[in-house]
C-alpha positions in Angstrom: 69.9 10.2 -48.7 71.1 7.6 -51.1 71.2 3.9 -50.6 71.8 0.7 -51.9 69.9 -1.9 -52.1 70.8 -5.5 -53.1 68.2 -7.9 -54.1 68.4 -11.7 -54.9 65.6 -14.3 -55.9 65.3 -17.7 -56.2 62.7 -19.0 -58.7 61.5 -22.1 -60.7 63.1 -21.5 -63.9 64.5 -18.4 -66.4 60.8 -17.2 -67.9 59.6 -14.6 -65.8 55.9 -15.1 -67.7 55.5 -18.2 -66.6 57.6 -19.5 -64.0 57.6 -18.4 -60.2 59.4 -16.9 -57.6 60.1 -18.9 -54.7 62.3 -16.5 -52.1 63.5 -12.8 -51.7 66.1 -11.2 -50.3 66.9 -7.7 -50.3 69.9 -5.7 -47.7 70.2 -2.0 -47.3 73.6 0.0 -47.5 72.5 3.1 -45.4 76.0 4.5 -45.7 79.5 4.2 -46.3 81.4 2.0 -43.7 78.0 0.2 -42.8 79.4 -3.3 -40.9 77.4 -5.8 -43.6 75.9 -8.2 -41.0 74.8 -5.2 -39.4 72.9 -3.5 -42.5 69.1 -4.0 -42.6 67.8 -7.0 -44.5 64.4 -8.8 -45.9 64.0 -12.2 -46.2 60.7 -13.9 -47.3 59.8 -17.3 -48.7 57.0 -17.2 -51.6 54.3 -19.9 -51.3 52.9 -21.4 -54.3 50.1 -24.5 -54.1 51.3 -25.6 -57.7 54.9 -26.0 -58.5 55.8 -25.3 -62.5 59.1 -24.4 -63.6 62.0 -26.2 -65.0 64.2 -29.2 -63.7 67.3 -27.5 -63.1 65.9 -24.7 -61.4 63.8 -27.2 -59.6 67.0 -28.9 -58.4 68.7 -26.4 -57.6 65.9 -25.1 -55.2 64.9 -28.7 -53.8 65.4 -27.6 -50.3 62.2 -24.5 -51.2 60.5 -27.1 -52.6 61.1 -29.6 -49.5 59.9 -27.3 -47.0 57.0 -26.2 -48.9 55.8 -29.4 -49.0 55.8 -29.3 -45.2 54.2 -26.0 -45.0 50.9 -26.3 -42.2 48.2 -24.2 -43.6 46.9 -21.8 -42.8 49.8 -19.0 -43.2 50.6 -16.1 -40.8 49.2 -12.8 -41.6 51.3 -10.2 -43.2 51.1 -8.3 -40.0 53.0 -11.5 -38.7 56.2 -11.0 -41.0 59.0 -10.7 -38.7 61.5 -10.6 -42.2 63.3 -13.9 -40.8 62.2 -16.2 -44.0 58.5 -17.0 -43.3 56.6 -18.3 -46.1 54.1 -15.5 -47.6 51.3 -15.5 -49.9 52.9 -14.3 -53.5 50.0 -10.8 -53.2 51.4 -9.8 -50.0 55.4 -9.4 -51.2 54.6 -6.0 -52.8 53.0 -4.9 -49.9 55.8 -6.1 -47.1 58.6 -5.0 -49.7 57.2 -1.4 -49.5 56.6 -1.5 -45.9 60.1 -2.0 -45.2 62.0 0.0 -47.4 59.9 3.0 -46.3 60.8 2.1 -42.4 64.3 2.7 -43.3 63.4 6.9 -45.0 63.1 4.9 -49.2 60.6 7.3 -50.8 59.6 8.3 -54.1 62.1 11.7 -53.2 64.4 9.3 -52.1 65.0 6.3 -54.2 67.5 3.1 -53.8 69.7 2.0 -56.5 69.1 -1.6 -56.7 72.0 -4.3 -56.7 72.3 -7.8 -57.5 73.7 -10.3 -59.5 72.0 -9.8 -62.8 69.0 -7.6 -61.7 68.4 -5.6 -64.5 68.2 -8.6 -66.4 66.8 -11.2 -64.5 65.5 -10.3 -61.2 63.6 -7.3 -62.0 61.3 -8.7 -65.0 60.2 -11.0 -62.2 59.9 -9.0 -59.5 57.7 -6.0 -61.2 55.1 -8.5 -62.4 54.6 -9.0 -59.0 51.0 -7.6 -57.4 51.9 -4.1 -56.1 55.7 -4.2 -56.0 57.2 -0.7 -55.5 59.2 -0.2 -58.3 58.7 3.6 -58.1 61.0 3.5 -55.1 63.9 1.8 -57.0 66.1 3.8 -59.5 66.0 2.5 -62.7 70.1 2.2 -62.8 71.1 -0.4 -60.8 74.7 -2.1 -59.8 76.0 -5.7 -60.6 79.3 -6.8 -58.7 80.6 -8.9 -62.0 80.2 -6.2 -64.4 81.7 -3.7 -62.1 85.0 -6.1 -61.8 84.7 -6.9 -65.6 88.3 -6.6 -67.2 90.7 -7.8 -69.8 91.8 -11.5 -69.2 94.2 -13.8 -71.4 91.0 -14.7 -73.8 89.1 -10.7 -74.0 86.8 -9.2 -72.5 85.5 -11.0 -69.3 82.6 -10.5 -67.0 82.7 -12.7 -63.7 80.0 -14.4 -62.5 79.3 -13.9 -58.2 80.3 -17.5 -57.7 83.5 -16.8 -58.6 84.1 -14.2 -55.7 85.2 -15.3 -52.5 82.8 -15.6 -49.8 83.3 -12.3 -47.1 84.6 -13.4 -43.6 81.4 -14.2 -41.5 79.1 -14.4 -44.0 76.9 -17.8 -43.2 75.0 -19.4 -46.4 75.8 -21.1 -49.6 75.0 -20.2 -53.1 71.1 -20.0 -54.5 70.4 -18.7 -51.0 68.2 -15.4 -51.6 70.0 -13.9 -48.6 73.7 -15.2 -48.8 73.7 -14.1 -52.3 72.6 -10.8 -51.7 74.9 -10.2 -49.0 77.7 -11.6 -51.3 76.8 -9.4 -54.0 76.1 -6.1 -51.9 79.5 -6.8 -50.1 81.6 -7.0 -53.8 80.2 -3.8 -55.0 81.0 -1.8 -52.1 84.8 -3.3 -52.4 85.1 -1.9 -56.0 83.2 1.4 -55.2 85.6 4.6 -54.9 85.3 7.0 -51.8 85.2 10.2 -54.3 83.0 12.0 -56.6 82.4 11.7 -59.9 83.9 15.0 -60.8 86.6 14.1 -58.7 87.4 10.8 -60.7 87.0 12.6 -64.1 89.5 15.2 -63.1 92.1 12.8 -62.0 91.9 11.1 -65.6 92.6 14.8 -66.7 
């Protein structure tokens, strides 16, 4: 059974050796025609006692940063997740991440190709130095809404970024949202992607 599954993060700045991630997001396309509000989704928020990354990032993730700063100790257990944006301690994301792909039939027979804006170069070098995240049930290929709707423009070659998509009707959120985007993202992808095989589409090109 194949599936796709988009993933966003928000983190402290572009190094994924020494800044952090602060939130996850992830939403599973079971199959074709799947309502996207309807399609399973993670959400978790990373806790972090010390704060480093950059000032943009920082900025741009001020409201993370605001409620972590309200955060009552202790945390809730992982057997407390409830995958509605609780605030987790960074060792147990591998853990919950697995958890819930595997409720939904993702095994090692039965990988997800990953989706997001810029996964394969952003998100995943941050999200497999996490403790025990299960990259052996993600495919190594993954899909990324801009270069799929890449094209020729009036100045070349042009690759579009996911802020310059339009937002899908009923989708709640703004931009540097973990979830929102990786509705957003999800959502463009599945607009572009053709309802027939690969052989079919090779045959039609003659």
């Amino acid at each position: 059974m194949g599936q796709f599954c988009s993933i966003d993060i928000e983190t402290t700045g572009l190094n994924p050796e020494q800044d952090q991630v602060l939130e996850v997001a992830a939403v599973l396309a079971q199959y074709e025609g799947q309502d996207l509000m309807a399609m399973p989704a993670f959400w978790a928020k990373v806790y972090r006692e010390i704060i480093t990354g950059s000032p943009v990032a920082l900025f741009l993730n001020v409201r993370l940063i605001k409620e972590l700063s309200e955060i009552k100790l202790p945390l809730h257990t992982p057997d407390d997740f409830n995958l509605s944006g609780q605030w987790i301690h960074p060792d147990w994301l591998g853990g919950l991440f697995a958890g819930w792909l595997k409720q939904h039939g993702v095994t090692r027979e039965s990988k997800v190709f990953p989706c997001g804006k810029n996964f394969q170069g952003f998100d995943r070098q941050f999200l497999y130095r996490m403790k025990g995240f299960p990259k052996e049930l993600l495919h190594h290929r993954a899909l990324d809404p801009g270069a799929m709707w890449a094209g020729w423009g009036e100045q070349g070659g042009y690759v579009p970024g996911l802020n310059e998509f339009p937002t899908p009707s009923g989708l709640e959120g703004k931009e540097h949202e973990a979830l929102f985007d990786a509705r957003k993202a999800l959502y463009w992808s599945l607009r572009f992607m053709p309802h027939t095989t690969l052989r079919q589409r090779l045959e039609a090109l003659g």
